[in-house]
C-alpha positions, 0 to 999 in steps of 0.5 A: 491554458497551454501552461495549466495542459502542460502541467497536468499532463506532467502530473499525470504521467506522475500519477501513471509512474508512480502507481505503476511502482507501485503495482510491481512492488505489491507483485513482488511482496504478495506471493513471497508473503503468501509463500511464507504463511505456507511454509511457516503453517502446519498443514491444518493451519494452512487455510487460516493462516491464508486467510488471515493474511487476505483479511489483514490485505483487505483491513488495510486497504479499507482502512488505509484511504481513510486514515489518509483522509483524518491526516490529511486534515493536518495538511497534504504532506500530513498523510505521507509523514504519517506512511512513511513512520508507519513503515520505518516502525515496521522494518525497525 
């Protein structure tokens, strides 16, 4: 039982960490994004560009667990793989 306590507790300041990585790297991207859209707008354009940006946002964190969810199905490393390409295809 000490062993099982030991081992979730690791997971969870795992789980702790790694969202916390997380949390930074959206802090970094999202204003640099924002500031972005609205330079490269025109003044008229402005509000459409900011909102599309905040419904591609929102698209993807609907959408996101989801997908995770039917890759999953192929096993639990499946849904990483799939997040790691999608990324690699985007820098590329």
């Amino acid at each position: 039982a000490l062993r099982a306590a030991v081992t979730a507790t690791a997971a969870m300041w795992l789980l702790v960490a790694s969202r916390s990585l997380f949390a930074v790297g959206a802090g970094a991207v999202t204003p640099g994004a924002m500031a972005m859209a609205a330079d490269l707008s025109s003044r008229d354009n402005r509000l459409k560009a900011m909102s599309l940006l905040a419904a591609a946002v929102s698209t993807g964190a609907i959408l996101g667990p989801a997908a995770s969810a039917l890759f999953a199905g192929l096993g639990l490393a499946a849904p990483f793989y799939v997040i790691a390409a999608c990324g690699l295809a985007t820098v590329i």
